[in-house]
MARNU-840032 format. One record per residue (C-alpha): chain; x negated, y, z negated. Coordinates in Angstrom, 3 decimals. Layout:
residues N
<site chain="A" east="X" north="Y" up="Z"/>
...
***
This chain:
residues 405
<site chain="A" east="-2.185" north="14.403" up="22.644"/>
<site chain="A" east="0.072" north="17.116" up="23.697"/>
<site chain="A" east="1.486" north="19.746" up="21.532"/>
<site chain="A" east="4.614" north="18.120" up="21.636"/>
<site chain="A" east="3.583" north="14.959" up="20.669"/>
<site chain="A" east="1.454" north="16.695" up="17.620"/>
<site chain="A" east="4.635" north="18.264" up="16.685"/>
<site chain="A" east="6.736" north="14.781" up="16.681"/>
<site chain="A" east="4.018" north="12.709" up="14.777"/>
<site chain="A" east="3.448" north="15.900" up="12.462"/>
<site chain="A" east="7.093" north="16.079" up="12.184"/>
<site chain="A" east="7.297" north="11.688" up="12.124"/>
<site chain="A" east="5.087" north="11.641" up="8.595"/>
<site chain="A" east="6.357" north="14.660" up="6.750"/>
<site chain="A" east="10.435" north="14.472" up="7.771"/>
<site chain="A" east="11.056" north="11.092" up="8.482"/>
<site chain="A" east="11.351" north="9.994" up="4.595"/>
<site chain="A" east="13.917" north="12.994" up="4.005"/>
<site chain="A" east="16.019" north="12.167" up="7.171"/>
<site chain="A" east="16.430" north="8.734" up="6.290"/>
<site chain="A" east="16.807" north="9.838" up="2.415"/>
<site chain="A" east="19.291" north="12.693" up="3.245"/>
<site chain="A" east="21.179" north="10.006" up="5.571"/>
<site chain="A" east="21.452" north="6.685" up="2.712"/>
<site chain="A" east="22.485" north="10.037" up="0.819"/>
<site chain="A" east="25.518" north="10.740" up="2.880"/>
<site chain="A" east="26.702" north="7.628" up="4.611"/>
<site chain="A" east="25.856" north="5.307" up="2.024"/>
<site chain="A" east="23.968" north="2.436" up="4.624"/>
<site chain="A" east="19.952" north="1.578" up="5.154"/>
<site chain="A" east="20.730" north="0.360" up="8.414"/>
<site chain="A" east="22.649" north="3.451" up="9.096"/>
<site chain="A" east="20.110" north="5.882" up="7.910"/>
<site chain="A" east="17.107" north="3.910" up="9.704"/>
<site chain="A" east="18.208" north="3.673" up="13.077"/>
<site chain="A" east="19.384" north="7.618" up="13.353"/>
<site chain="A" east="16.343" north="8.615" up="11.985"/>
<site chain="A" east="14.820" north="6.667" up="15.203"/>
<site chain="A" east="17.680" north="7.679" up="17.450"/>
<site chain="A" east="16.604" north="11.410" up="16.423"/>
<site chain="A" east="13.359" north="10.777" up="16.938"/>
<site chain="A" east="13.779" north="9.501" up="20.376"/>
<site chain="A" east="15.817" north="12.154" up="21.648"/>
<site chain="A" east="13.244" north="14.765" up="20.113"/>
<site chain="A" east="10.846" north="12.700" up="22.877"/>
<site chain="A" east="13.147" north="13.635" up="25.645"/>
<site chain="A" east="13.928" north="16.747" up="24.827"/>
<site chain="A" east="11.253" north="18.724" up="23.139"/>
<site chain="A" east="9.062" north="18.386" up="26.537"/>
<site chain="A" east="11.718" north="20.133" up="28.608"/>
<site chain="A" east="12.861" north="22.679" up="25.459"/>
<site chain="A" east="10.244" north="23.221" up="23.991"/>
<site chain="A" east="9.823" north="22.563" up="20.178"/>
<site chain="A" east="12.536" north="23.863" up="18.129"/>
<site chain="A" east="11.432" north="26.945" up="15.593"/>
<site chain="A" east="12.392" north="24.040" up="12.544"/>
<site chain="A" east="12.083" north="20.526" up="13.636"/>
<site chain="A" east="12.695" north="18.955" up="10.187"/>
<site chain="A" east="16.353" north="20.724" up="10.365"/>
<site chain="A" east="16.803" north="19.644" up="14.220"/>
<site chain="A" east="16.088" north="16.222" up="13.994"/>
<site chain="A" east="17.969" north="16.070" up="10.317"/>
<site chain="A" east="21.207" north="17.607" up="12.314"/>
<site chain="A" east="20.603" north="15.311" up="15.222"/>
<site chain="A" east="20.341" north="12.266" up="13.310"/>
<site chain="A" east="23.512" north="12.927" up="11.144"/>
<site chain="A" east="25.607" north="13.229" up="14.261"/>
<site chain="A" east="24.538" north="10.362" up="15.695"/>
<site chain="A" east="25.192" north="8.899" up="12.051"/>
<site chain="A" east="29.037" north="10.196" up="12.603"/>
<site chain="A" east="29.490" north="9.269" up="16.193"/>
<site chain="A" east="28.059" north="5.343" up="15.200"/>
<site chain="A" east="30.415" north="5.599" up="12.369"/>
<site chain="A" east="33.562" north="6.544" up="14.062"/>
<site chain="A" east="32.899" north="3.815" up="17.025"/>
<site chain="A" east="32.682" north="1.643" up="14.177"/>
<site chain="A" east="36.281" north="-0.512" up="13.372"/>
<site chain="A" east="35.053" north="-0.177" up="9.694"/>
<site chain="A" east="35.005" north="3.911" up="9.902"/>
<site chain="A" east="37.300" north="4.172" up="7.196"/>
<site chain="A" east="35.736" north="1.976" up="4.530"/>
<site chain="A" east="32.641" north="3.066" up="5.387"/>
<site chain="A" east="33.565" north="6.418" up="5.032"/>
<site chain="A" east="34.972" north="6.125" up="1.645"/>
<site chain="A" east="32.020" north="4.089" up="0.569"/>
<site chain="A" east="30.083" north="7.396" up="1.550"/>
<site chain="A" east="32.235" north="10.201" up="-0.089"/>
<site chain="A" east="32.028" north="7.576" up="-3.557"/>
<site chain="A" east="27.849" north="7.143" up="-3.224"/>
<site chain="A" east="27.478" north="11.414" up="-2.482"/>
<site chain="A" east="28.983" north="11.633" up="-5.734"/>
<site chain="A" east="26.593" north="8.968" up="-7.237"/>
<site chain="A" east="23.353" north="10.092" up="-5.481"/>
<site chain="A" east="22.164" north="13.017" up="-7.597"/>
<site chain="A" east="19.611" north="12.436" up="-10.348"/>
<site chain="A" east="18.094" north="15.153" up="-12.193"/>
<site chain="A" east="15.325" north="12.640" up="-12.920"/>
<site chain="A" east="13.859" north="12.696" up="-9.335"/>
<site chain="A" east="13.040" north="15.346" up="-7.659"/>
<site chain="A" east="10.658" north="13.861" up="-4.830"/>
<site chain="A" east="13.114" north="12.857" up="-1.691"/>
<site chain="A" east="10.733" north="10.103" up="-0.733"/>
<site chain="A" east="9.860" north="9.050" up="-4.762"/>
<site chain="A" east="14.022" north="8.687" up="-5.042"/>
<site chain="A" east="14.249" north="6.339" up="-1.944"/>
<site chain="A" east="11.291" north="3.901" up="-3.367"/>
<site chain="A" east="12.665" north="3.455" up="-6.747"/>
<site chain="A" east="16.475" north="3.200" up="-4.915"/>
<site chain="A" east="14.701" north="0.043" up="-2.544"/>
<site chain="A" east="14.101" north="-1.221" up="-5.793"/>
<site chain="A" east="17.065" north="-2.694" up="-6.521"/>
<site chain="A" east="16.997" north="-5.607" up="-9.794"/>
<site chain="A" east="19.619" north="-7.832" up="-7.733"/>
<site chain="A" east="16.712" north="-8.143" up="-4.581"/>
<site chain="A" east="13.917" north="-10.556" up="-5.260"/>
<site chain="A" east="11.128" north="-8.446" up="-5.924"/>
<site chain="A" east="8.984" north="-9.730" up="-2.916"/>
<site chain="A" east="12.301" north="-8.330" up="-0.817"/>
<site chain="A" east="12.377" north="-5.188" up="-3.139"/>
<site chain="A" east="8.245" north="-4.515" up="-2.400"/>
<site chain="A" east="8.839" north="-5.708" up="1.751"/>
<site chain="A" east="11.821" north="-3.266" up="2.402"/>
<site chain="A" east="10.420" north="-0.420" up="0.529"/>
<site chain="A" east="7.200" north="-0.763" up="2.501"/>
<site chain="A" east="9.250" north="-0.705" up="5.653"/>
<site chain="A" east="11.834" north="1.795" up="4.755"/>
<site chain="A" east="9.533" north="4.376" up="3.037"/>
<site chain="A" east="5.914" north="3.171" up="3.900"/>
<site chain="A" east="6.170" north="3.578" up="6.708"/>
<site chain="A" east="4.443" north="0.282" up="7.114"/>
<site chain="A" east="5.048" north="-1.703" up="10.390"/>
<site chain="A" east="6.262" north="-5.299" up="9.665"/>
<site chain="A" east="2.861" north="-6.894" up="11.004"/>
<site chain="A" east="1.232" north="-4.848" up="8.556"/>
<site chain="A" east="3.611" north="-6.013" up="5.526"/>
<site chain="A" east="3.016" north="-10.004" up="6.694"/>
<site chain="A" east="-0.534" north="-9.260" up="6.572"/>
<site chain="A" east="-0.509" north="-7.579" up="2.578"/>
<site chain="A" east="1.850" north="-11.099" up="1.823"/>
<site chain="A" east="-0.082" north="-13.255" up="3.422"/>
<site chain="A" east="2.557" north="-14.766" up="5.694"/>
<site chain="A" east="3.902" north="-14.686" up="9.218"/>
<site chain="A" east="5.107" north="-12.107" up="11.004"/>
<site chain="A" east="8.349" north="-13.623" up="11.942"/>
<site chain="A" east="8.987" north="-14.982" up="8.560"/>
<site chain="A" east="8.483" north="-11.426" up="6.734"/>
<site chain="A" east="11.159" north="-9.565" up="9.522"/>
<site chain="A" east="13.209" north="-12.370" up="8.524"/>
<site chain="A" east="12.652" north="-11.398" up="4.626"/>
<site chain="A" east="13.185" north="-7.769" up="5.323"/>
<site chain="A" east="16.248" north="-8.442" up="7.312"/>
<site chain="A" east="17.909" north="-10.949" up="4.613"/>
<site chain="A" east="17.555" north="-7.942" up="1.949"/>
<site chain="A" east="19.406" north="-5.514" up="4.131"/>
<site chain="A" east="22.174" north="-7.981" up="4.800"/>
<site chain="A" east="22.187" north="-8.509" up="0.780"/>
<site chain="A" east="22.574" north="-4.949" up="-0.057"/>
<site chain="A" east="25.833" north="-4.688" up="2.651"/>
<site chain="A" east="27.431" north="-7.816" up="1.769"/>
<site chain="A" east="26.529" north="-7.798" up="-2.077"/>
<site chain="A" east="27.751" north="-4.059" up="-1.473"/>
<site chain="A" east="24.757" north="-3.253" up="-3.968"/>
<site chain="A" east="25.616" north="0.622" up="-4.782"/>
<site chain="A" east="23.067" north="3.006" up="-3.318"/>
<site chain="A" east="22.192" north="5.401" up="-6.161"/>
<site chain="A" east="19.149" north="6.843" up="-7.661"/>
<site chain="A" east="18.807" north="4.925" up="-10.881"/>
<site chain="A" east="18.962" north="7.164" up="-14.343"/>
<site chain="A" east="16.099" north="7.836" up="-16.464"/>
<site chain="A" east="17.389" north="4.677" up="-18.557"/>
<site chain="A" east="17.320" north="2.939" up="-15.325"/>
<site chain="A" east="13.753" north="3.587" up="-14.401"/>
<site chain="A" east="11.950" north="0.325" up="-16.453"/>
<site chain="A" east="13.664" north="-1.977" up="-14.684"/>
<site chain="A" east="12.471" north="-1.171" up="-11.269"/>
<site chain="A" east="9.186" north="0.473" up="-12.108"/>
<site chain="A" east="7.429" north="-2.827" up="-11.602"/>
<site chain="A" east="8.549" north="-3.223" up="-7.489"/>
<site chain="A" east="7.863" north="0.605" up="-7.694"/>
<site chain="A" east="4.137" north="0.495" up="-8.004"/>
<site chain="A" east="3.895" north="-2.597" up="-6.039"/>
<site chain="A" east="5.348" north="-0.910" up="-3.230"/>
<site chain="A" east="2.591" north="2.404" up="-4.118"/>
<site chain="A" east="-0.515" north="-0.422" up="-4.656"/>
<site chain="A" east="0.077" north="-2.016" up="-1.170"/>
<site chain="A" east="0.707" north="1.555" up="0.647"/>
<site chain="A" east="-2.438" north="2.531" up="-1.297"/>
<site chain="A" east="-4.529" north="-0.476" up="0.012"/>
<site chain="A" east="-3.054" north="-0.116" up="3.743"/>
<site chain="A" east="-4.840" north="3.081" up="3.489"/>
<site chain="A" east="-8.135" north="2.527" up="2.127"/>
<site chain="A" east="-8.260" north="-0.429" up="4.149"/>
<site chain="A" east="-6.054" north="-0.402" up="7.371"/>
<site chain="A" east="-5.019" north="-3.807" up="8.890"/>
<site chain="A" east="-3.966" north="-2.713" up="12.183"/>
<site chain="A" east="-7.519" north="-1.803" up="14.889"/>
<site chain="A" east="-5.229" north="0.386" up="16.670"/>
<site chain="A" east="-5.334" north="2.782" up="13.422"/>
<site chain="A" east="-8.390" north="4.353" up="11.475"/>
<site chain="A" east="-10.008" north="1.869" up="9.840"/>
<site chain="A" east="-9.604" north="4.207" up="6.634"/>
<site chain="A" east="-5.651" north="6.046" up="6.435"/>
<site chain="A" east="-6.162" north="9.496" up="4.193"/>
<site chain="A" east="-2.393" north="9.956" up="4.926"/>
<site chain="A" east="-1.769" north="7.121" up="3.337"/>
<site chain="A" east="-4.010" north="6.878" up="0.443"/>
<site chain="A" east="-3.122" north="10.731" up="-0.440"/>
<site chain="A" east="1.076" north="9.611" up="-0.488"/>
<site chain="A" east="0.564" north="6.724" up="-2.124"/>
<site chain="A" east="-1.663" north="8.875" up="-5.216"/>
<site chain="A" east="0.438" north="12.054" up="-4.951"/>
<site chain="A" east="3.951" north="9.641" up="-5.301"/>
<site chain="A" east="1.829" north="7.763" up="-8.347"/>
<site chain="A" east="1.279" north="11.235" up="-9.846"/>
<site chain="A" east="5.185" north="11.590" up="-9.963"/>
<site chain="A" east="5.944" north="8.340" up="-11.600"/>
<site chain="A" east="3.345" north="9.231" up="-14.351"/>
<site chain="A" east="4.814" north="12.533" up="-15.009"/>
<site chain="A" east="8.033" north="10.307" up="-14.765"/>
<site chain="A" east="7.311" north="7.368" up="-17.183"/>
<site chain="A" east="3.831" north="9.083" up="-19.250"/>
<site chain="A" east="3.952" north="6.334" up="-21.789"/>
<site chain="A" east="4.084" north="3.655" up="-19.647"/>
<site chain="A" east="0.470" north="1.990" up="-19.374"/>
<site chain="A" east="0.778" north="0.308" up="-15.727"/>
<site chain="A" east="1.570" north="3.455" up="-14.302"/>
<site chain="A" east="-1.389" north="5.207" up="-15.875"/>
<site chain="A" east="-3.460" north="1.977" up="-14.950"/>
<site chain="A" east="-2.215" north="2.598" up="-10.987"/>
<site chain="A" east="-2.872" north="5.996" up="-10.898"/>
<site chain="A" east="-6.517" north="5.246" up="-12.383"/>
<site chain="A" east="-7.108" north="2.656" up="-10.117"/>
<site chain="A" east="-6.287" north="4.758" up="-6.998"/>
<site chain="A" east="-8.331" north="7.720" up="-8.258"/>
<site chain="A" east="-11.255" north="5.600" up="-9.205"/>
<site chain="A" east="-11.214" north="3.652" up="-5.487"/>
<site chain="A" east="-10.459" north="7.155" up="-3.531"/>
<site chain="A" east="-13.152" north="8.388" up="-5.304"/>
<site chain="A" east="-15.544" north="6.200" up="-2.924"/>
<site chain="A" east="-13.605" north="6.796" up="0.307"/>
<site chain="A" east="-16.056" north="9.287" up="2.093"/>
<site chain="A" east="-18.693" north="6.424" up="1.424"/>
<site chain="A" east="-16.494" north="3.768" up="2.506"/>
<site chain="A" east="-17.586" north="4.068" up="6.239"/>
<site chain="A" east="-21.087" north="4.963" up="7.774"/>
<site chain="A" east="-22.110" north="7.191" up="10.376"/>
<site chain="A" east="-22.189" north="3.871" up="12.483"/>
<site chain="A" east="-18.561" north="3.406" up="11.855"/>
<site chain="A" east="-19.056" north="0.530" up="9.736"/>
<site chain="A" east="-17.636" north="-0.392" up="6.554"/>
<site chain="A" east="-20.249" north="0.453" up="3.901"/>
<site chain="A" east="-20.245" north="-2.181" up="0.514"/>
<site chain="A" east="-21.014" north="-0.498" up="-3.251"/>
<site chain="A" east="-24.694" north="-1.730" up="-2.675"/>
<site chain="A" east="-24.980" north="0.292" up="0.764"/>
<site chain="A" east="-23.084" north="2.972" up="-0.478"/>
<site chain="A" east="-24.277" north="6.740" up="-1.714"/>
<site chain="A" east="-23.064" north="7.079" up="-4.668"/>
<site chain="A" east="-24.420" north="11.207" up="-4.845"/>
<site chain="A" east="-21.393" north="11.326" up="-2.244"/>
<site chain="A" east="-18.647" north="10.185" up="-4.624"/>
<site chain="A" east="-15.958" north="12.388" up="-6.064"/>
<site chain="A" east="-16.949" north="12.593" up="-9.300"/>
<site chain="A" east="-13.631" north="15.355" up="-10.324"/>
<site chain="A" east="-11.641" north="12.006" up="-9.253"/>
<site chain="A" east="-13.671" north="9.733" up="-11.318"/>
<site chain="A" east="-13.438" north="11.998" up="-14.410"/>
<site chain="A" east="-9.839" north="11.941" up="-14.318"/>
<site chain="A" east="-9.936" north="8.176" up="-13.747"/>
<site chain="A" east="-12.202" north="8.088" up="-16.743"/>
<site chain="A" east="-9.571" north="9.742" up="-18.840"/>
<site chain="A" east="-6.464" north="7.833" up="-18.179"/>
<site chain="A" east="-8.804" north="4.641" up="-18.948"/>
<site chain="A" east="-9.507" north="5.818" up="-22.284"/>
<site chain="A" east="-6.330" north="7.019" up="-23.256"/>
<site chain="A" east="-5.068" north="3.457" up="-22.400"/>
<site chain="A" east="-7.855" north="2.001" up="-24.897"/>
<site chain="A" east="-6.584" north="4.318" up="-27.441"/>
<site chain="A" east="-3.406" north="3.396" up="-27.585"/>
<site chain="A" east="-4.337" north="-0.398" up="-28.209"/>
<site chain="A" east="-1.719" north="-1.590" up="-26.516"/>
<site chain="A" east="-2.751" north="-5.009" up="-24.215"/>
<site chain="A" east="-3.842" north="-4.091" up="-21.023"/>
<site chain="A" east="-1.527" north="-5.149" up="-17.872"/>
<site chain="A" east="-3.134" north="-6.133" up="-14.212"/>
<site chain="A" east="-3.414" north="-2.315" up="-13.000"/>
<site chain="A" east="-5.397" north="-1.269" up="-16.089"/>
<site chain="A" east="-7.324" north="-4.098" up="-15.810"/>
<site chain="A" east="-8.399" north="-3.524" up="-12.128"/>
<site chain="A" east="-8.411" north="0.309" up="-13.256"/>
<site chain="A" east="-11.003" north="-0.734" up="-15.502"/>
<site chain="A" east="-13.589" north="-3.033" up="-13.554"/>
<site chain="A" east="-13.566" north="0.055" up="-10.735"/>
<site chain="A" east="-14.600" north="1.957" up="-13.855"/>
<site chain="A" east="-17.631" north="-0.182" up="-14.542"/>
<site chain="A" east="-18.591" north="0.394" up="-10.975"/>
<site chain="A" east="-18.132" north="3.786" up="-11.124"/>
<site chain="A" east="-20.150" north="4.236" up="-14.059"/>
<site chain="A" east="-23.398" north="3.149" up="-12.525"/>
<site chain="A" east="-25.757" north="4.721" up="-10.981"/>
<site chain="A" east="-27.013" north="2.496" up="-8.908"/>
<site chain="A" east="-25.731" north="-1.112" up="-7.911"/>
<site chain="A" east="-28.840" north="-2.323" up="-10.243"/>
<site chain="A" east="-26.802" north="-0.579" up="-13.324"/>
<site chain="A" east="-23.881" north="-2.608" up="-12.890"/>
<site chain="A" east="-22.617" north="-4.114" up="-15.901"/>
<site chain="A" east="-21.725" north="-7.516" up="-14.403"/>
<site chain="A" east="-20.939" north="-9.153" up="-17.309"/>
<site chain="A" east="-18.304" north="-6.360" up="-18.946"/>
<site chain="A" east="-16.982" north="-6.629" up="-15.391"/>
<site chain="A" east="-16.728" north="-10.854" up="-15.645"/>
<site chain="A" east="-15.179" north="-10.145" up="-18.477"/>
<site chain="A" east="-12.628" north="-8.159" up="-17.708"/>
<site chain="A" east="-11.455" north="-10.670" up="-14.670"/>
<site chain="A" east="-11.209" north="-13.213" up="-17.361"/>
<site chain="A" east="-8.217" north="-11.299" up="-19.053"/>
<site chain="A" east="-7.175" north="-10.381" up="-15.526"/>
<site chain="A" east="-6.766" north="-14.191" up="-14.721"/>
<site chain="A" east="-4.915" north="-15.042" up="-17.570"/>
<site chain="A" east="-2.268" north="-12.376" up="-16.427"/>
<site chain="A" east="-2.590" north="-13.591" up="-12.966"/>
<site chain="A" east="-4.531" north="-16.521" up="-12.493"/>
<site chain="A" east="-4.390" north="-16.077" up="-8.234"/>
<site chain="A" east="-6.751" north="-17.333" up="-5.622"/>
<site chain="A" east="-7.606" north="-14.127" up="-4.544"/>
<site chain="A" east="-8.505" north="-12.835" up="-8.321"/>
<site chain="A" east="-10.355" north="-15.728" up="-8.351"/>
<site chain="A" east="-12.248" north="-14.866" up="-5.411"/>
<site chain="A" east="-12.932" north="-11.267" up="-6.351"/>
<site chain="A" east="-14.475" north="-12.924" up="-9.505"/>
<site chain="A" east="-16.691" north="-15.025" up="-8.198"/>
<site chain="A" east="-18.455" north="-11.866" up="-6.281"/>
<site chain="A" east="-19.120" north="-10.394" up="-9.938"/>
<site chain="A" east="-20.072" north="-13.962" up="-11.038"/>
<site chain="A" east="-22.427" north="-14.115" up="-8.322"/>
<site chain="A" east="-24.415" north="-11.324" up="-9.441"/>
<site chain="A" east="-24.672" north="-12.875" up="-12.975"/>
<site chain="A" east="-24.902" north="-16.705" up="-12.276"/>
<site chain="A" east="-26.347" north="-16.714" up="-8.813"/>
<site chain="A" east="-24.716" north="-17.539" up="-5.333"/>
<site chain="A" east="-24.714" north="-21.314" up="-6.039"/>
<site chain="A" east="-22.401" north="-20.870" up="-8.675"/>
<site chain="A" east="-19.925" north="-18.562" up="-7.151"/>
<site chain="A" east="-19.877" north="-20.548" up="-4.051"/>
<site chain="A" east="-18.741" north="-23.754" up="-5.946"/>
<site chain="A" east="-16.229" north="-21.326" up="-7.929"/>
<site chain="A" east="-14.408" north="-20.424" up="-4.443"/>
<site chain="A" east="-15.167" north="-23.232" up="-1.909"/>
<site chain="A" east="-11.732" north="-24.947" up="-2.793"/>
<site chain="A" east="-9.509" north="-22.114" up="-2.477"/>
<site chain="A" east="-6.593" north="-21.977" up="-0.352"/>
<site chain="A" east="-7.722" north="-18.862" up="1.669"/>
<site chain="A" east="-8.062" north="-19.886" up="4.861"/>
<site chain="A" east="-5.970" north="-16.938" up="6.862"/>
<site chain="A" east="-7.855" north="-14.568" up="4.398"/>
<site chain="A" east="-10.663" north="-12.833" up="6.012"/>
<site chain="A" east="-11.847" north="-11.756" up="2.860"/>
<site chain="A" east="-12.628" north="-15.387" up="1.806"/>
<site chain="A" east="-14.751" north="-15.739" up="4.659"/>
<site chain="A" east="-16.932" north="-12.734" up="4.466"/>
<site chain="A" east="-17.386" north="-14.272" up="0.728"/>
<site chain="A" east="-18.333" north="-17.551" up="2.216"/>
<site chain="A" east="-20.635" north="-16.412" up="4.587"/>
<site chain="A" east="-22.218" north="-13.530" up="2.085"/>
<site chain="A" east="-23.199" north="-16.407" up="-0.239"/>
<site chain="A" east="-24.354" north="-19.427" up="1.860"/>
<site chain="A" east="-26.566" north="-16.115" up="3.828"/>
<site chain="A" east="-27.703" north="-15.545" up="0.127"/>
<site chain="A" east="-28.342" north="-19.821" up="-0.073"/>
<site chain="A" east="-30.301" north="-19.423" up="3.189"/>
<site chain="A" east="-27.652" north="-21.279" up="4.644"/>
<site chain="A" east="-27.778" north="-19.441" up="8.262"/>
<site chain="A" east="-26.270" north="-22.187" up="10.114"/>
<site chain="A" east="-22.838" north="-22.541" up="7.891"/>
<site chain="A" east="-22.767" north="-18.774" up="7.243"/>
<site chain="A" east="-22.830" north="-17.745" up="10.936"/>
<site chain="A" east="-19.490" north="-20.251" up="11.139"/>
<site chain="A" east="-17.872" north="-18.234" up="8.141"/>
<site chain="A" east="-18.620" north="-15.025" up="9.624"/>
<site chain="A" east="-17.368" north="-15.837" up="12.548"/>
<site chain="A" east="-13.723" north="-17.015" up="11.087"/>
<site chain="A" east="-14.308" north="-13.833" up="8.917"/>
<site chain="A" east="-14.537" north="-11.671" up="11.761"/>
<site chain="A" east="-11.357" north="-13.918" up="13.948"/>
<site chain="A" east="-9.066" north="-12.947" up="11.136"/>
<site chain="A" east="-9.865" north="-9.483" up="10.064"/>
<site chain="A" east="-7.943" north="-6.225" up="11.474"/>
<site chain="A" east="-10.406" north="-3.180" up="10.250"/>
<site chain="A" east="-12.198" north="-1.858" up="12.703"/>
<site chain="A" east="-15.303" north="-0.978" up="10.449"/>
<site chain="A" east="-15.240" north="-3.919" up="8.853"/>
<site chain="A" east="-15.457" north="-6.076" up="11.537"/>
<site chain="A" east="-18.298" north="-3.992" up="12.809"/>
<site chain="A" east="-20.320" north="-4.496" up="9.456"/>
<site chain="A" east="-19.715" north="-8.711" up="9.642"/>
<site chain="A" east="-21.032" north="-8.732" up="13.129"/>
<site chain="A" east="-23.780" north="-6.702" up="12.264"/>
<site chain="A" east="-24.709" north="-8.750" up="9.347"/>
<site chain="A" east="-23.496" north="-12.372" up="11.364"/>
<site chain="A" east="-26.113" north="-10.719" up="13.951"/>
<site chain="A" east="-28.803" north="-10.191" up="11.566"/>
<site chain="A" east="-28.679" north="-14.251" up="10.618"/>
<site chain="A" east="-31.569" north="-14.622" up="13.044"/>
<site chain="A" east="-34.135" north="-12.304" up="11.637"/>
<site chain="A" east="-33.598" north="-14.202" up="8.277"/>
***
């Protein structure tokens, strides 16, 4: 990589939030304020090699990106409407509540009048940074179908003419819930990427999605799901420089070294759990999963795991949200305290079958069963479907190992 294409993708993940931000900001249109930040980006590409890299990128492609904004605007037959739509949202767009450019656009996506599924997918797409193949795969639906959802909710916000403002303090409830789904999936995208043209484990990622969490905490301190997300991504990150091997595989919490994990991160983790449990309040679906990564991270050693707090704990967990793929993530606990037989009867009837995840399950247990024949056929369909570079090394390692059984 050249230094001119360091200093666009440097200048890509730390600007291109603020552009699009500072451009919704002014003009007032997603569409707008999306494509200029491209169109910037693109001339940056033609120009920076022959230039040379400007002494402030963020400010040149900012002021190249809001002149394209104008010059789209005035070919435009709608200039003037448009234009007084802007000059009434710049007036609007201030919020002493949010500070973070990047923070203000997330909870802005999150609009009450969008579905929340077309809340999470735009977000994603318009502040993620998440490619649209990579959103499908977090739904679980087609590619096609999911550009089709993300289109749909920018036509609603035009044509519903759904005012683009940062939402007040009062505000914040109502679209906190969209918020940290947005922050969860970014989170996960990280710690697990989808796409085998990226590292199989996204820092950049991971570290946004927890330093954005941070904000809404010091945002909304009382509010228990927030606390319970910001847990939950301490408590996971706190495993990340175990998550792959030397070998470039993905490592699981039995093949993991546990001396290696960030124990500042799972202190702090720790903490927000109890303060949860000492508020008494009923736990939501983040504190819940906050608190089963705390049971892991309280042992020692896989042996120490306390299997049946952590059963119990998916229990409340599926009575919040009773899902096929809580259910599968249960019946890996389950198998530790009922056997394989067990779990595999639990998850055998799910409807799964485009998730990789289910697979690796499938074959993990009926490899457990001594089952070598029908587990080599699950790890294979584990290993068609899945994205993740070092995961697919690990299930052809272990779909490998089926013979020495």
């Amino acid at each position: 990589m050249t230094d001119v294409d360091d200093a666009i993708a440097h200048a890509h993940h730390e600007e291109w939030a603020r552009i699009v931000a500072t451009l919704a900001k002014r003009f007032g249109d997603l569409d707008i304020a999306e494509e200029m930040a491209g169109e910037a980006f693109a001339v940056a590409l033609e120009r920076w090699p022959v230039d040379g890299v400007p002494p402030n990128p963020g400010a040149w492609l900012t002021v190249t990106a809001n002149r394209k904004a104008i010059d789209r605007l005035r070919r435009e037959a709608r200039r003037r409407e448009k234009h007084q739509e802007a000059m009434i949202l710049s007036d609007l767009i201030e919020s002493p509540s949010i500070d973070d450019d990047r923070l203000r656009l997330v909870f802005t996506c999150c609009h009450p009048a969008l579905s929340m599924e077309a809340r999470v997918a735009l977000t994603l797409r318009m502040v993620g940074g998440l490619s649209v193949a990579e959103i499908s795969r977090a739904f679980f639906v087609q590619e096609d179908a999911m550009g089709q959802r993300i289109t749909r909710a920018k036509a609603k916000i035009k044509t519903a003419k759904i005012p683009y403002y940062v939402p007040s303090r009062e505000d914040l409830p109502s679209r906190v819930t969209g918020v940290l789904a947005v922050l969860y999936l970014v989170f996960n995208e990280g710690y697990l990427a989808s796409d085998p043209q990226k590292e199989a484990v996204r820092h950049d990622l991971t570290a946004e999605a927890i330093r954005l969490t941070r904000l809404v905490h010091e945002l909304m301190p009382d509010d228990g799901e927030v606390a319970g997300l910001l847990a939950l991504m301490l408590l996971t990150d706190a495993r990340r420089s175990a998550r792959v091997s030397r070998e470039g595989e993905l490592a699981t919490l039995e093949e993991q070294d546990r001396r290696t994990w960030d124990r500042q991160l799972i202190t702090e983790g720790h903490a927000l759990i109890r303060e949860r449990l000492a508020s008494r309040a009923s736990p939501g679906r983040y504190q819940l999963l906050a608190a089963i990564n705390a049971v892991h991270t309280d042992a020692l050693d896989i042996s120490d795991t306390d299997w049946s707090q952590i059963i119990a704990l998916y229990d409340q967990l599926m009575f919040l949200d009773p899902s096929p793929v809580v259910q599968l993530n249960r019946a890996v606990a389950l198998a530790e305290l009922d056997g394989a037989q067990v779990a595999l009867a639990e998850i055998d009837d799910l409807p799964l079958e485009d998730y990789h995840a289910f697979h690796a399950t499938r074959a993990h247990l009926l490899r457990r069963l001594g089952r070598g024949d029908e587990a080599r056929v699950s790890y294979d369909r584990a290993i068609a479907l899945a994205g993740n570079t070092a995961e697919i090394r690990y299930l052809v390692r272990r779909r490998n190992e089926l013979g020495d059984d």
